[in-house]
BAFI-3210 file (N, C-alpha, C; in Angstrom, 3 decimals, decimal comma, padded with zeros to 6 digits):
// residues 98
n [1|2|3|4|5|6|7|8|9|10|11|12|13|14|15|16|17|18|19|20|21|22|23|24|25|26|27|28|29|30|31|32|33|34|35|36|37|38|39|40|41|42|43|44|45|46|47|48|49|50|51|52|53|54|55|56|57|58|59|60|61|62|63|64|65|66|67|68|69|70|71|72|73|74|75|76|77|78|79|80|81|82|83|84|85|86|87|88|89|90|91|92|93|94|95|96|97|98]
n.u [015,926|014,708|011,920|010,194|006,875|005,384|002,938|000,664|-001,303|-002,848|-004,027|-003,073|-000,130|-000,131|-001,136|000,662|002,799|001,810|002,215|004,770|006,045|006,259|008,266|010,326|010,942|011,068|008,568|008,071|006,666|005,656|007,250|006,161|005,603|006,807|007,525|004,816|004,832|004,458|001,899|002,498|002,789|002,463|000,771|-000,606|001,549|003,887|003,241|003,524|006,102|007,152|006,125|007,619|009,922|010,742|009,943|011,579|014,105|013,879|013,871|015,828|015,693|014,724|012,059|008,237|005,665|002,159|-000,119|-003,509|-006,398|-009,357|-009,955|-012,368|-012,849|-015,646|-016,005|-014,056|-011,675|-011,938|-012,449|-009,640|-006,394|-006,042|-006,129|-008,776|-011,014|-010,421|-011,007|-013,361|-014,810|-013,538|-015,524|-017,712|-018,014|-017,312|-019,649|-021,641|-021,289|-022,083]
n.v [009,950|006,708|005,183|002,052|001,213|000,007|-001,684|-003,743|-002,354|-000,515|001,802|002,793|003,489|004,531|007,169|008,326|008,197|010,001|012,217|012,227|012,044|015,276|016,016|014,542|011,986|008,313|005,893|002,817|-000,354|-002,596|-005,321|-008,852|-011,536|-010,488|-010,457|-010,386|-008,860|-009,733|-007,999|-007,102|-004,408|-002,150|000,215|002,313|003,239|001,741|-000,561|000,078|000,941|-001,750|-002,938|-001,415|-001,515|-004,255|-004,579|-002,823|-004,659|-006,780|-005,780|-003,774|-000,980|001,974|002,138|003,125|003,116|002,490|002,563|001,963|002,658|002,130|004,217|004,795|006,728|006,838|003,807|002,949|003,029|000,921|-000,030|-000,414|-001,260|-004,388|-007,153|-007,164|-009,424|-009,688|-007,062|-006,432|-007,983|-007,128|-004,294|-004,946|-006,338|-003,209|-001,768|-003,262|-002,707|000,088]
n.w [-013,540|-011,977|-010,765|-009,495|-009,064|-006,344|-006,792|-008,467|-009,552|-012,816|-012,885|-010,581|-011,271|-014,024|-012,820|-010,996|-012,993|-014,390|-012,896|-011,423|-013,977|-015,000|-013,749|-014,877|-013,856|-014,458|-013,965|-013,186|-013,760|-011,673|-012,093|-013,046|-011,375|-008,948|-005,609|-003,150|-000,383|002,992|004,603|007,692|009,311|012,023|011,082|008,251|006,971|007,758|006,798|003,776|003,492|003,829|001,214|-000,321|000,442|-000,614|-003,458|-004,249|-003,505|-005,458|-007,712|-007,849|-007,845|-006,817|-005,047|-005,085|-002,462|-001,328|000,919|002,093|004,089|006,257|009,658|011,640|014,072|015,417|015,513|017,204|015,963|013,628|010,667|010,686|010,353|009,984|007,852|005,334|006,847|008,862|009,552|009,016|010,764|013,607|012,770|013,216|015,861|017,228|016,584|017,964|020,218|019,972]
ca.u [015,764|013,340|011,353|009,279|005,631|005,501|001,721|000,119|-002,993|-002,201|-004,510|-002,148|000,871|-001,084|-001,292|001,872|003,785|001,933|002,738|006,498|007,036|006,698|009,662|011,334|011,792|009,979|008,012|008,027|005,467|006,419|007,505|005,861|007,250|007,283|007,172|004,032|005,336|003,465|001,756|002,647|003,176|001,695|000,804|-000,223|002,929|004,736|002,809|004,237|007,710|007,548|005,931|008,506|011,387|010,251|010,008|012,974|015,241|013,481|013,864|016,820|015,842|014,120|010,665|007,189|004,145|001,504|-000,780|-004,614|-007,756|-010,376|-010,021|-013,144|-012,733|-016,372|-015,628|-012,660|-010,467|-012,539|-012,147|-008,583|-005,432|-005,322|-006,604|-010,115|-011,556|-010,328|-011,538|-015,548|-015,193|-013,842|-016,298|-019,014|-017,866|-017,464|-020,728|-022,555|-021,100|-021,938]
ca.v [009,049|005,654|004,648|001,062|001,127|-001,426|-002,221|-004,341|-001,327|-000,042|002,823|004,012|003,435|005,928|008,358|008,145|008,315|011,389|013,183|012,608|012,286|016,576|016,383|013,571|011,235|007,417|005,553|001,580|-001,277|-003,947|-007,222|-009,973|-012,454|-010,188|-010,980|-010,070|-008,984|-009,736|-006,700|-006,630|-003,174|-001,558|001,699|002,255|003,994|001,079|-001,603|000,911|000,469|-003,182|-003,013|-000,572|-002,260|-005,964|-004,346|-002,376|-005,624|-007,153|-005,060|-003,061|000,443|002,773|001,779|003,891|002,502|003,432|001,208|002,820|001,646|003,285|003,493|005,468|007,277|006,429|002,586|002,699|002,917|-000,219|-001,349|-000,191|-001,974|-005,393|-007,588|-007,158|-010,905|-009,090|-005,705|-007,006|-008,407|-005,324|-003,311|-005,915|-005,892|-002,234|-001,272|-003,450|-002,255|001,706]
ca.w [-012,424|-012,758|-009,707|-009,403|-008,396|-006,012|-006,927|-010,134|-009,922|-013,430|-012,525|-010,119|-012,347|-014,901|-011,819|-010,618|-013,773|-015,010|-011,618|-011,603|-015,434|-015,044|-013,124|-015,089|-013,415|-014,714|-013,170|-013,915|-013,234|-010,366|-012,884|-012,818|-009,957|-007,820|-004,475|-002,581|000,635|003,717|005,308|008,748|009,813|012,741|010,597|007,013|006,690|008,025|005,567|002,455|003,304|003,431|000,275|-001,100|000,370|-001,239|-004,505|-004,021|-003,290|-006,363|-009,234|-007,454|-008,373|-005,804|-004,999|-004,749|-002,102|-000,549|001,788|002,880|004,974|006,753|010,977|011,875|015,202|016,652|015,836|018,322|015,066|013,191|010,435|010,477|009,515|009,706|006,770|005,387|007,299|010,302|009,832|009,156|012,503|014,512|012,293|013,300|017,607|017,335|016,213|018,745|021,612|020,068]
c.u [014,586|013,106|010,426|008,078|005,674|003,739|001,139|-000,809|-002,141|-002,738|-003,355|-000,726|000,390|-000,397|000,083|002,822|003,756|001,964|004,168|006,955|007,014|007,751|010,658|011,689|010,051|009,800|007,400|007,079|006,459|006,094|006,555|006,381|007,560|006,644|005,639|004,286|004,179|002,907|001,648|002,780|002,130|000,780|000,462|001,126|004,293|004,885|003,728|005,660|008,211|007,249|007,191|009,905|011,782|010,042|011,652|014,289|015,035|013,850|015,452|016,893|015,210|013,091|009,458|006,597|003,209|000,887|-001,963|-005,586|-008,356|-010,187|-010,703|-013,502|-013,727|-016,395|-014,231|-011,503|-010,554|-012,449|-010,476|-007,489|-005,063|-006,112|-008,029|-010,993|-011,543|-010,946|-012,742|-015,228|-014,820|-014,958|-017,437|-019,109|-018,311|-018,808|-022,017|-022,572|-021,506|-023,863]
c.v [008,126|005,453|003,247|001,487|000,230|-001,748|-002,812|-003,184|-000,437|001,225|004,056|004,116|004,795|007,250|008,415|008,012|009,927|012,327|013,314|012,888|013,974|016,821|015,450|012,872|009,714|006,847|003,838|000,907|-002,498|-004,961|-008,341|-010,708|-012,118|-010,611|-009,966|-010,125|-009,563|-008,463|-006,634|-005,599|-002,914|-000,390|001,140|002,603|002,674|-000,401|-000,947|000,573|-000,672|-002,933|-002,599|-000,976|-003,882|-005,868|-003,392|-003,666|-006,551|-006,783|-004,171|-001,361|000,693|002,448|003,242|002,985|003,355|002,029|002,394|002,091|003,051|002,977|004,944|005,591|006,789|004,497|002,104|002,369|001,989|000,708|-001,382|-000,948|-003,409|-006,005|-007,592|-008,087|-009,785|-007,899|-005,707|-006,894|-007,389|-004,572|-003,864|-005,309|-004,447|-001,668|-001,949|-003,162|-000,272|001,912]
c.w [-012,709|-011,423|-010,149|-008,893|-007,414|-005,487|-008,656|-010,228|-011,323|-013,143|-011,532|-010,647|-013,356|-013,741|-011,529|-011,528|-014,678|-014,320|-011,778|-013,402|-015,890|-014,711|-013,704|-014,742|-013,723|-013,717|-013,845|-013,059|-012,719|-011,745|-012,374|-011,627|-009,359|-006,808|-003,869|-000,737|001,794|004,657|006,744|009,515|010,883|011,869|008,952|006,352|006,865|006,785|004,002|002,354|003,194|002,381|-000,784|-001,024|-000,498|-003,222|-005,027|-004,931|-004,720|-007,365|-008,875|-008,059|-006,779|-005,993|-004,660|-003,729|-001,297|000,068|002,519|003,487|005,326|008,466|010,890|013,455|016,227|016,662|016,382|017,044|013,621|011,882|010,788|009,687|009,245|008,301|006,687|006,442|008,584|010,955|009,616|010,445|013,384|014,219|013,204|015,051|017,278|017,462|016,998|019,840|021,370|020,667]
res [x|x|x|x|x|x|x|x|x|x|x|x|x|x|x|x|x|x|x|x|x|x|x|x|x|x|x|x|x|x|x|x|x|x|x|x|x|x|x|x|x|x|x|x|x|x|x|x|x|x|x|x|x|x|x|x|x|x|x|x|x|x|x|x|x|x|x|x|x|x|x|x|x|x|x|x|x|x|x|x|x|x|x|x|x|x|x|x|x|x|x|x|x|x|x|x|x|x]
***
């Protein structure tokens, strides 16, 4: 079985190929040209599957993703998920109102 990465980080390509390649199954690097989806998701979990579906439809194999951040409980969740620019500035509010 071959799976896509659907990230350029060769680092996690490395990781992620010498995890499954015990079980056999490869693990290929997102092509060039690929699309860079847009990360909309409510959820990290939700951002991944765009990712995974956009590389998916691309390359047409089965996709890998992942998608992480930091939402730290006493900053009401801050920086959390939306794009870095965005998550300063929650971090920023947050922390003046603590």
């Amino acid at each position: 079985m071959k799976f896509v990465l659907a990230s350029h980080n060769k680092g996690k390509l490395k990781e992620m190929a010498a995890i499954l390649g015990e079980l056999g199954i490869e693990v290929a690097s997102l092509p060039e040209g690929a699309p860079e989806p847009e990360e909309n998701g409510a959820t990290f979990e939700e951002n991944a599957r765009i990712k995974a579906k956009a590389a998916a439809d691309f390359t047409g194999l089965p996709a890998i993703a992942d998608d992480s951040g930091l939402s730290v409980d006493a900053l009401g969740g801050a920086p959390g998920i939306r794009p870095p620019a965005t998550a300063r500035e929650r971090t920023r509010t947050a922390m003046r109102s603590c």
